[in-house]
C-alpha positions in Angstrom: 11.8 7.4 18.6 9.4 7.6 21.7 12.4 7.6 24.2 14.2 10.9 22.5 12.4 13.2 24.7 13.8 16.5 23.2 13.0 15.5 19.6 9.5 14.5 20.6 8.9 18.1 22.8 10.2 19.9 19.4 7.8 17.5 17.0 4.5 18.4 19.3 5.5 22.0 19.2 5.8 22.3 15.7 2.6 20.4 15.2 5.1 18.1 13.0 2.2 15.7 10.8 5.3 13.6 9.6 6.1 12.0 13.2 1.9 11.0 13.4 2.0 7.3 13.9 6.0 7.4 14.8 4.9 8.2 18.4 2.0 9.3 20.7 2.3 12.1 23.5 0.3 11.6 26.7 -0.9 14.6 28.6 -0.8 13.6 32.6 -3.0 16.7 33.3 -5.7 15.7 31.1 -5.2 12.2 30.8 -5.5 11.9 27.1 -2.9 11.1 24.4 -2.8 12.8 21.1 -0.8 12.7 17.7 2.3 14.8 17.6 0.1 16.7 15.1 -3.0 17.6 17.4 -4.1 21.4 16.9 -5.1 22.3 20.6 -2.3 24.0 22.2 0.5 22.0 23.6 1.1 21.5 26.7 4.5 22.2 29.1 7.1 19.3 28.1 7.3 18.7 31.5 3.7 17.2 31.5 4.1 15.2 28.2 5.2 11.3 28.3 5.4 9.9 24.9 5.0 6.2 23.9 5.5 4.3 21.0 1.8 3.0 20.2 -1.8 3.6 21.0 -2.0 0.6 22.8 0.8 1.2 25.5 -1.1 4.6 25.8 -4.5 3.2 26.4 -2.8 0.0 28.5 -1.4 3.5 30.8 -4.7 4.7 31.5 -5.1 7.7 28.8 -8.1 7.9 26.3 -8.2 9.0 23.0 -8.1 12.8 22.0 -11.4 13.7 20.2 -9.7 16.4 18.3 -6.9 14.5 16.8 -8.3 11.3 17.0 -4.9 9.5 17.3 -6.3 6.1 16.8 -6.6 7.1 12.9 -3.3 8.1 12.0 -0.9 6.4 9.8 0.8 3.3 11.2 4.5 3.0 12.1 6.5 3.1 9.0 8.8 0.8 11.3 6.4 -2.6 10.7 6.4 -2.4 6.8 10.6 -2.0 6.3 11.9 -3.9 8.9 12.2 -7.8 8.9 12.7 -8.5 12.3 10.3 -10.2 15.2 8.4 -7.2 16.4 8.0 -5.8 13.0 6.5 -9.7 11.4 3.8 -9.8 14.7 3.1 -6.4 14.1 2.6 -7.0 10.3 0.1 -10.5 11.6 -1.5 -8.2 14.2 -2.9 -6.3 11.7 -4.0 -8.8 9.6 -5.9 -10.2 12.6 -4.0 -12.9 13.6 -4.4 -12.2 17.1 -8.2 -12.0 16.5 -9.3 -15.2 14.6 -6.0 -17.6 16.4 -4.9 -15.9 19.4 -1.4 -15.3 20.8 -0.9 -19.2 21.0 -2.0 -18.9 16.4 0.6 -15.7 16.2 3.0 -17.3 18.3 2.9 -20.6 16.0 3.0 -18.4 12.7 6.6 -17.0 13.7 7.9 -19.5 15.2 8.4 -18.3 19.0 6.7 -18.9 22.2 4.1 -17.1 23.1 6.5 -15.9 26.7 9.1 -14.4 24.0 6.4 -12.8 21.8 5.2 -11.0 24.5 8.0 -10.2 26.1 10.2 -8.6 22.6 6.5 -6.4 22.5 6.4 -5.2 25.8 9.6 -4.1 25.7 9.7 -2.5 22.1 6.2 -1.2 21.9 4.8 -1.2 26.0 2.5 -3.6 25.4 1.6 -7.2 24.7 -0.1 -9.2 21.4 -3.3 -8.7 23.6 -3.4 -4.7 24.1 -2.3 -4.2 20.8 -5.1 -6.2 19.1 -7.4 -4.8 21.4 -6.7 -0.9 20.3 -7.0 -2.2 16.8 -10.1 -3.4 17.8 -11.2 -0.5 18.8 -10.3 1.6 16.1 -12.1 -0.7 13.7 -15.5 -0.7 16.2 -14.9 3.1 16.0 -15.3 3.0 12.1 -18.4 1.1 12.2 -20.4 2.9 14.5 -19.6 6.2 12.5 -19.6 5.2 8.9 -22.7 2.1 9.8 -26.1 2.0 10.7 -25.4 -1.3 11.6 -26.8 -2.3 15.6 -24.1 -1.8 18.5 -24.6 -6.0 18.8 -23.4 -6.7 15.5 -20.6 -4.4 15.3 -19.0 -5.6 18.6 -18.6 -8.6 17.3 -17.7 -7.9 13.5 -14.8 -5.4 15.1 -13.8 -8.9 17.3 -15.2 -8.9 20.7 -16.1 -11.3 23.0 -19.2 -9.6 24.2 -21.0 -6.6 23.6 -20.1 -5.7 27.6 -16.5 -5.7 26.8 -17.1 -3.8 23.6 -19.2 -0.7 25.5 -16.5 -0.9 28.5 -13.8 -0.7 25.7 -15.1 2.1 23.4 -16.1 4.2 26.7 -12.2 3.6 28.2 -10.9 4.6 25.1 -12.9 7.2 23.8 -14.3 8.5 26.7 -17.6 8.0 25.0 -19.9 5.9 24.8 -21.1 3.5 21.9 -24.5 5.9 21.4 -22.6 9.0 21.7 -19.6 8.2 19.1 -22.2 7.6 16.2 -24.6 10.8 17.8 -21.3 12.8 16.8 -20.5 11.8 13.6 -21.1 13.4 10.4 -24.3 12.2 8.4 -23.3 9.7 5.8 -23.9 11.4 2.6 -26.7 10.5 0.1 -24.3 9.0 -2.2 -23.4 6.3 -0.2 -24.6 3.0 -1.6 -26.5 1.2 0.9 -24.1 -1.8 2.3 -20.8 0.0 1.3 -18.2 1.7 3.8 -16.8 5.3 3.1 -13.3 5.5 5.0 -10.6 7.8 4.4 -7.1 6.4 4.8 -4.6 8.7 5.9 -0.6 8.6 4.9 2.3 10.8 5.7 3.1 13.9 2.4 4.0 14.1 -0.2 2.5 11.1 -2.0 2.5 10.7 -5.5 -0.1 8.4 -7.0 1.1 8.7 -10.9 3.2 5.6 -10.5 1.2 4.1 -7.4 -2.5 4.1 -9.3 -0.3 4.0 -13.3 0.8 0.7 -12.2 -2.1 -1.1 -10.6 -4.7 0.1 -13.4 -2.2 -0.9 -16.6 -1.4 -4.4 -15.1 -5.0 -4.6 -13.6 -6.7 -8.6 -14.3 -9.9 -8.4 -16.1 -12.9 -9.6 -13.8 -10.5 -8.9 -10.2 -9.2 -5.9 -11.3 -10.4 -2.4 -13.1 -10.1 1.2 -13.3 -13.3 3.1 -12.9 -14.4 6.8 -12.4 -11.5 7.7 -11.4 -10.5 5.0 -8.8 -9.0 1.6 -8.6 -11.2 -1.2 -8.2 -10.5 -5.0 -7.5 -11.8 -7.8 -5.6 -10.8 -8.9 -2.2 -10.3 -12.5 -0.8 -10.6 -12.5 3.1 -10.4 -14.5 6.3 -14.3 -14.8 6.5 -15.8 -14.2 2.8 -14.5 -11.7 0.0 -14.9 -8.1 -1.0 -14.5 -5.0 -3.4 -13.1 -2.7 -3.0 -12.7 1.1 -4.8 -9.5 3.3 -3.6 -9.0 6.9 -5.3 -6.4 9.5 -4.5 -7.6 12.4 -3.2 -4.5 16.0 -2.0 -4.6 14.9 1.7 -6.2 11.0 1.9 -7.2 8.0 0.0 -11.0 8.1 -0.5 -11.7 4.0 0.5 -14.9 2.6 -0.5 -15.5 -0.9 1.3 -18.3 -3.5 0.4 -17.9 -6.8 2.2 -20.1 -10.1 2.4 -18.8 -10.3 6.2 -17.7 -7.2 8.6 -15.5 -9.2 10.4 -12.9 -8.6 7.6 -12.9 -4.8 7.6 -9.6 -4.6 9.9 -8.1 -7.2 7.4 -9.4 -5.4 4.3 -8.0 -1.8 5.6 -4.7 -3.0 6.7 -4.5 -4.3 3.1 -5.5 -1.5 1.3 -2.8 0.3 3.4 -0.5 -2.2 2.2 -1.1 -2.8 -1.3 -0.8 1.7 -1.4 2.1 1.5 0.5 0.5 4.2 2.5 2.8 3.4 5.8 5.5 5.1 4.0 8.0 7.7 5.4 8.4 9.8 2.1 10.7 12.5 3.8 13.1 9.7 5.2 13.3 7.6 1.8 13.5 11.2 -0.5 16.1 12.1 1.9 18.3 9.4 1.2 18.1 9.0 -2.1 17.9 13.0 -3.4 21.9 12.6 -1.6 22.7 11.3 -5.0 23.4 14.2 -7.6 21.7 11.7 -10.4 18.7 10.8 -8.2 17.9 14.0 -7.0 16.4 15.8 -10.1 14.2 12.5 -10.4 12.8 13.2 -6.5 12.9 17.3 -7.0 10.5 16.5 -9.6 7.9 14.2 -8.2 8.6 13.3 -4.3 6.5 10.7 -2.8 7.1 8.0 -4.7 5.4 5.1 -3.2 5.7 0.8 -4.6 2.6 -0.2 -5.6 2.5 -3.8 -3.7 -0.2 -6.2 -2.9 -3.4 -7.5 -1.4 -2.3 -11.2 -1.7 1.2 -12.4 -1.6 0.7 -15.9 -3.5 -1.7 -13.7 -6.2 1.0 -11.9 -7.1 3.9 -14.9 -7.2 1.3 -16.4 -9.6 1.3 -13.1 -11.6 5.2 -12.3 -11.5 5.6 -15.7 -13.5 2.5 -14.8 -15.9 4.4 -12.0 -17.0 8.1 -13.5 -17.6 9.7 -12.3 -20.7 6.2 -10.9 -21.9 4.1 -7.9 -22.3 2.0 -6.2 -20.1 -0.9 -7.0 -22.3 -0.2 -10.4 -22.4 0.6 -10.6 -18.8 -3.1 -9.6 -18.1 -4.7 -12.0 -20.9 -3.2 -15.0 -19.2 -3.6 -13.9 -16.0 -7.3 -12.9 -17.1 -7.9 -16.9 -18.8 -6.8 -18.2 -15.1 -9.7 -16.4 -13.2 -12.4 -16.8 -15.8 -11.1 -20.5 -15.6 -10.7 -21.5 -12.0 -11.9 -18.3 -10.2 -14.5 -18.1 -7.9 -17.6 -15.6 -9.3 -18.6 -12.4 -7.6 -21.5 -10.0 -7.6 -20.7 -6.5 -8.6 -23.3 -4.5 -9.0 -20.8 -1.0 -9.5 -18.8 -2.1 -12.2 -16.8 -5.1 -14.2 -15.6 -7.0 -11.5 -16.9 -10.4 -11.6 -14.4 -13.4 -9.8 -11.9 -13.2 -7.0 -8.4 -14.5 -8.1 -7.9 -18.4 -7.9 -5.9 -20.0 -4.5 -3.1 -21.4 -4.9 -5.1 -25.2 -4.4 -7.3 -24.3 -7.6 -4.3 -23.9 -9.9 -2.8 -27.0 -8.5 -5.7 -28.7 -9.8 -6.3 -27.4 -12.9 -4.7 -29.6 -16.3 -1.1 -27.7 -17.0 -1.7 -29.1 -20.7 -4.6 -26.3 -20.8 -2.0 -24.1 -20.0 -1.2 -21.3 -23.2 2.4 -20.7 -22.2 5.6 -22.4 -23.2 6.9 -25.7 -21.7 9.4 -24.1 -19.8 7.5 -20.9 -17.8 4.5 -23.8 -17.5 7.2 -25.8 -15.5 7.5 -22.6 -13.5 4.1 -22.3 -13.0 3.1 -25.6 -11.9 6.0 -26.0 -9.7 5.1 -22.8 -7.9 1.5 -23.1 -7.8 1.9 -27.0 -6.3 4.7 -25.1 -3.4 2.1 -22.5 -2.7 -0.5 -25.2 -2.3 0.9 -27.7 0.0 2.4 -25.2 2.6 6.2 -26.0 1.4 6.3 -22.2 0.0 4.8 -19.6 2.5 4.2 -16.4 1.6 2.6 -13.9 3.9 3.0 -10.7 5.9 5.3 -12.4 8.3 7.8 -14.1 5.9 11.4 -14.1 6.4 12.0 -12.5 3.2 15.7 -13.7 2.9 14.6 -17.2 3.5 11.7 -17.1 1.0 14.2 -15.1 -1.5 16.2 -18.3 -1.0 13.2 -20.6 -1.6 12.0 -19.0 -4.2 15.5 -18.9 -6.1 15.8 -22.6 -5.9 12.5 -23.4 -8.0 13.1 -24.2 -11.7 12.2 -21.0 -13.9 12.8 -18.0 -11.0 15.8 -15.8 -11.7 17.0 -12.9 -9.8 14.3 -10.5 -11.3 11.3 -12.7 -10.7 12.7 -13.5 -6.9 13.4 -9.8 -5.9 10.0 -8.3 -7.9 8.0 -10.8 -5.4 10.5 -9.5 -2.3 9.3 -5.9 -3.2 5.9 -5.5 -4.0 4.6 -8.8 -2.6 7.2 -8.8 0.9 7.5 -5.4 0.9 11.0 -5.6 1.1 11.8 -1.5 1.2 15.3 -2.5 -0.4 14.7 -5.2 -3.3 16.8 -4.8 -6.1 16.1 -5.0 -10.4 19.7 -4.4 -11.6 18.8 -6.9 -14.5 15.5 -5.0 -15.5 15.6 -3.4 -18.5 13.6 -0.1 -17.6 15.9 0.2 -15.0 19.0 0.0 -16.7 17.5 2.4 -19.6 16.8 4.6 -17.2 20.5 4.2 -15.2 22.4 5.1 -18.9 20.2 8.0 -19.4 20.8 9.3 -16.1 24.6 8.5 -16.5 24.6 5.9 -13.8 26.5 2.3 -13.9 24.1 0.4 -17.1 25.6 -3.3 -15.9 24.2 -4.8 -13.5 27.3 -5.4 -11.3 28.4 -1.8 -11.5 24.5 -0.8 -10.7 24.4 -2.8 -7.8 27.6 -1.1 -6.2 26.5 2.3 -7.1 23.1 1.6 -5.5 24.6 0.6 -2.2 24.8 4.4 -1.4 20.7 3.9 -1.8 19.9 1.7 0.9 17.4 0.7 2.7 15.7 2.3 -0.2 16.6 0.5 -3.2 12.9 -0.2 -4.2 11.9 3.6 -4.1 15.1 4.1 -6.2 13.5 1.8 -9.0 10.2 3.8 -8.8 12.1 6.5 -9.7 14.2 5.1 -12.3 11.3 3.5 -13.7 9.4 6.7 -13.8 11.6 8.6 -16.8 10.0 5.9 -19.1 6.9 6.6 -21.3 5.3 3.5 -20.0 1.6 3.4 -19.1 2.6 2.2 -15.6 4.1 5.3 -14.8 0.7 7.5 -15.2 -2.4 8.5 -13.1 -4.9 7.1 -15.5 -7.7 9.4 -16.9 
């Protein structure tokens, strides 16, 4: 969107909060960059340059407005719905990738060389693997020294730096402040902050409705890994250095984030999954758009915009779970699910609330006796088969899958049908347009509303829906009664 200059001006002028994270303008006078949002005045168009990321902005020279703060708004919607090359590094980048392995480790992970990852970045984005882990890092030392009492030492190298030189040269070219004065100007942490635990807000683009989003995590939720509590969902977090908890609530403009973690290295990981699992990347006013053009749809969206899916913190959890819950209630869904982690979990402190294991890897259920199992022969078949692919590598699920491929693999072990495939493609992919014709809340939902009700005729109808076909089953799921579909009290 960066290069349609006109659209951009009109965005900035309007103060347009939707286009935050789509693009960044760059002010040659003042040499800062802002949000198209930012509340100072804007300047003549003539002395705007947009760009397409933070990084390309900062690799330019420009640092960070300090009224807008730029480097906190929503990501690019662009990285979670599309499946191409720049969108899978981008999805990796986040998930530090870049930090722990390096270009050469990001590079291996898609398949490329490291000269044609660069190069499909520069071109798309203005700037390399490097620059764009770098503002990452950034953002995430930003967080600590404003929402930490942590030493300057410690948190440049939990936010990934080599050094602490290259952390204060980075903060100060970014910022335009140094280390000192970025935490001398934050807000007081407030006295209800337990000692050890990180208060973030995480931004998103309106409307966002969390009904379905929070209904759906808290009435599937695992005992011990998962819970609802006080008015937020809780769970447990395994990451690339230790583990973590982790308590999100919805609040009219953010998503209160409470953070504990046994190693800050992991707080860029943890975020960007929070963000995921919330879907919080989201363009609301494109999807709505799309699908309120269909006279049956549109009451559904009228009624409650903002739909988001409700996805994942770990891909292979939830394969593990989608075949748990084959042809079987919610409730029993969780009891299995809930035998698994008491079984071959590892244990967790929690001194908040109920959580007590994180969910098994894939390499503990491998292990453990399938005769122990309390499933039929047939879905334990499923299980083990999975559990084993998932274990030796043969079966990789991740931010950067190829979700076609993986829909392929996944179709072609005994036990997965169409539903099971394409529920794993949407909420643990992310796969903005995976399908449920065969679902039965989905077709109850497609009589009532006069719709197709067979899953042939659904499919064609839906075509009109697309890229959106996953939003379209939030919606359709939402006219049921179900405890999914509701905020929890």
């Amino acid at each position: 969107m960066h290069t349609d200059t006109e659209r951009c001006v009109r965005a900035v002028r309007s103060k347009d909060a939707r286009f935050d994270g789509w693009f960044f303008t760059a002010v040659t006078t003042t040499g800062i960059y802002c949000r198209p949002s930012c509340p100072v005045v804007p300047p003549k168009a003539e002395n705007m340059t947009f760009y397409p990321s933070a990084a390309a902005c900062q690799q330019a020279g420009f640092r960070a407005c300090k009224r807008c703060r730029p480097d906190t708004s929503p990501g690019s919607p662009e990285w979670n719905h599309r499946a191409d090359l720049t969108a899978r590094a981008m999805r990796l980048i986040a998930d530090g990738v870049v930090d722990r392995d390096g270009v050469p480790g990001l590079a291996a992970r898609l398949g490329y060389s490291t000269r044609q990852i660069e190069r499909q970045l520069l071109a798309e984005l203005g700037a390399g693997p490097l620059a764009l882990a770098r503002a990452q890092r950034a953002q995430t030392a930003r967080l600590l020294i404003e929402t930490t009492t942590l030493p300057m030492a410690q948190i440049a190298f939990a936010a990934g730096f080599a050094s602490v030189r290259t952390f204060n040269d980075t903060v100060r070219e970014v910022f335009a402040l140094s280390p000192t004065d970025l935490r001398a100007r934050a807000p007081r942490t407030g006295p209800g902050t337990t000692p050890g635990t990180l208060s973030l807000r995480l931004p998103f683009r309106a409307p966002l409705n969390p009904d379905n989003l929070f209904g759906h995590l808290a009435a599937t939720a695992v005992p011990g890994v998962e819970e609802w509590r006080d008015g937020a969902y809780r769970r447990t977090l395994r990451l690339p250095y230790g583990h973590g908890t982790v308590a999100l609530a919805p609040r009219p403009d953010h998503i209160a984030c409470r953070l504990s973690l046994s190693d800050p290295r992991d707080l860029t990981v943890a975020i960007s999954r929070c963000r995921r699992l919330l879907d919080l990347d989201a363009d609301p006013a494109a999807i709505d758009d799309q699908l309120r053009a269909d006279a049956l749809l549109a009451p559904l969206v009228d009624k409650a915009p903002g739909r988001r899916v409700p996805r994942t913190v770990d891909e292979a959890e939830f394969a593990v779970r989608a075949v748990l819950g084959q042809q079987v209630s919610t409730a029993a869904a969780r009891t299995h699910a809930a035998r698994l982690v008491t079984a071959h979990g590892d244990p967790v402190d929690d001194p908040e609330g109920g959580l007590t294991h994180l969910f098994p890897t894939p390499e503990a259920l491998a292990a453990a006796d399938p005769g122990a199992l309390a499933m039929p022969r047939t879905r334990r078949t499923t299980f083990t088969t999975l559990v084993r692919h998932l274990a030796d590598g043969s079966l990789p699920l991740g931010v950067d899958s190829d979700r076609a491929d993986t829909r392929a693999r996944l179709l072609a072990l005994p036990g997965f049908g169409p539903w099971t495939a394409d529920v794993i493609a949407m909420r643990a992919l992310g796969d903005p347009d995976a399908f449920l014709p065969t679902d039965l809340g989905v077709r109850r939902a497609a009589r009532d509303l006069g719709l197709p009700s067979t899953s042939a005729a659904l499919t064609a109808r839906a075509a009109a829906w697309r890229p959106w076909r996953a939003y379209a089953v939030q919606y359709l799921w939402a006219t049921d009664s179900h405890p999914i579909n509701f905020l929890p009290q």
